[in-house]
C-alpha positions as CSV (number, residue, x, y, z in Angstrom):
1,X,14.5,-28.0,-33.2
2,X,14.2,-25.5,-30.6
3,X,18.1,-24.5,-28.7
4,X,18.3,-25.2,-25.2
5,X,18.0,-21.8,-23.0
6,X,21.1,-20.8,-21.7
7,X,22.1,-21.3,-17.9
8,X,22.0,-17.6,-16.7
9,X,26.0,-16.5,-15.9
10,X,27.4,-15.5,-13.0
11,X,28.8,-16.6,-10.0
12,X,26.6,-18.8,-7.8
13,X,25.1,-17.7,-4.4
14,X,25.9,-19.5,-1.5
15,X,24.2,-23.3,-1.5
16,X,23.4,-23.0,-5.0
17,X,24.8,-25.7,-7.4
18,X,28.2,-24.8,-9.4
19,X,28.9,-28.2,-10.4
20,X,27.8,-30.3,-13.9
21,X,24.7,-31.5,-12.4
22,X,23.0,-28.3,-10.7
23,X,23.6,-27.4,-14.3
24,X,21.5,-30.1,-15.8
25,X,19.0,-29.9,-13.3
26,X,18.8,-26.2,-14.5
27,X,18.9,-27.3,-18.4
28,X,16.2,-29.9,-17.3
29,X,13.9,-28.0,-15.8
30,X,14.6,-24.7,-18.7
31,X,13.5,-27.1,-21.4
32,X,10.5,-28.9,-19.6
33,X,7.0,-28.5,-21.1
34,X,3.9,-28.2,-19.6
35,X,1.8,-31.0,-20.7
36,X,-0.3,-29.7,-24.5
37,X,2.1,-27.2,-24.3
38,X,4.9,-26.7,-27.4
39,X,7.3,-23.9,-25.9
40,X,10.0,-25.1,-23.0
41,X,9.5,-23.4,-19.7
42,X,12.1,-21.1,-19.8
43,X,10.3,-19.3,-22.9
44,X,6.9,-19.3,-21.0
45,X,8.5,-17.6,-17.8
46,X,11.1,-15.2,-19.9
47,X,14.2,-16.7,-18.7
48,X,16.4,-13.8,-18.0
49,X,20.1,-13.7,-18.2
50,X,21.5,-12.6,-14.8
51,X,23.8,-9.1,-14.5
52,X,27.2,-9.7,-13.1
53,X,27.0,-8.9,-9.2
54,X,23.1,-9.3,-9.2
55,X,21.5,-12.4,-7.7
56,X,20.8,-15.3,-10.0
57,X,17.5,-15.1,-11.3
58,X,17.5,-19.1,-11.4
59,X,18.9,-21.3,-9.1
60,X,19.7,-24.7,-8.3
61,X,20.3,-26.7,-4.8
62,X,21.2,-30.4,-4.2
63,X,18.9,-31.8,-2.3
64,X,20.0,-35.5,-2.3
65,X,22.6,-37.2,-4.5
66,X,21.0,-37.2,-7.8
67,X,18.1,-34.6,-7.3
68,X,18.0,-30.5,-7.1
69,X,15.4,-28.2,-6.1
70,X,15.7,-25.4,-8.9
71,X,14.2,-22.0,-8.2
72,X,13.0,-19.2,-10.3
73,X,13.1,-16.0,-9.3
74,X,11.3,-13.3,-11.5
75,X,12.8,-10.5,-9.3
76,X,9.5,-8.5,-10.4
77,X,7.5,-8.9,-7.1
78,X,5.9,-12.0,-9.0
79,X,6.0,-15.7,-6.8
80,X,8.6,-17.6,-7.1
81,X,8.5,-21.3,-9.0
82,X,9.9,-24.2,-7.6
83,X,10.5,-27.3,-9.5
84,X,11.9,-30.6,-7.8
85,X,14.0,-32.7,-10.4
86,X,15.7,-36.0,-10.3
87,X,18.4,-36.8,-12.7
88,X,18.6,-40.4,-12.9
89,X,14.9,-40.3,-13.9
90,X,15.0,-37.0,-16.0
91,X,12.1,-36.1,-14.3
92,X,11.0,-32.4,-13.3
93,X,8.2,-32.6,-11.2
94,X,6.2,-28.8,-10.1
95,X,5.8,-28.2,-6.3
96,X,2.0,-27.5,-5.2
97,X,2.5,-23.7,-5.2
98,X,4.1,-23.6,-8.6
99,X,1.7,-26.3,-10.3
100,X,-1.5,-23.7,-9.4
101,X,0.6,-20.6,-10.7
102,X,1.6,-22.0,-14.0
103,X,-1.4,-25.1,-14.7
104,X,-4.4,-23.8,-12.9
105,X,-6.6,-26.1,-14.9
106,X,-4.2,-29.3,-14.3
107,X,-4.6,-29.2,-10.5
108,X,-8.1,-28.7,-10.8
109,X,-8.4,-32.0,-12.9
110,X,-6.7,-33.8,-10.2
């Protein structure tokens, strides 16, 4: 079995989630797989582990009750991914920027 990435440390920026479930939505979308694909996301994007003071490089906002938008920050001049999750379905679902940056050949199929 293959250990959950850690949620980066730090103290959150302003509107990002510091409760339990901006922290699932973050574990959520850290462990999500691209479809054929055996490694969790945060492995395929290098999840980095935030320096104290420095902006997070992942963060999570409510946007509704149950459901975050979570955002990934390289920090590198790379784009940033955006992933929409709903916790009562456990579902992490890619925005249309971030589904042609990481699964070129999935939107195309579409």
């Amino acid at each position: 079995a293959v250990a959950a990435a850690p949620v980066p440390a730090g103290d959150p920026a302003p509107g990002d989630a510091a409760d339990d479930d901006g922290a699932e939505a973050l574990l959520l979308v850290h462990d999500w797989r691209l479809p054929g694909d055996d490694a969790p996301l945060a492995r395929r994007l290098g999840a980095v582990i935030t320096p104290p003071g420095a902006r997070p490089a992942w963060t999570a906002e409510r946007t509704g009750d149950r459901t975050y938008r979570v955002v990934y920050r390289p920090g590198d001049g790379r784009a940033e991914y955006d992933f929409d999750v709903d916790l009562d379905e456990r579902r992490v679902d890619l925005t249309p920027d971030t589904a042609r940056l990481l699964a070129p050949s999935l939107v195309s199929q579409r």
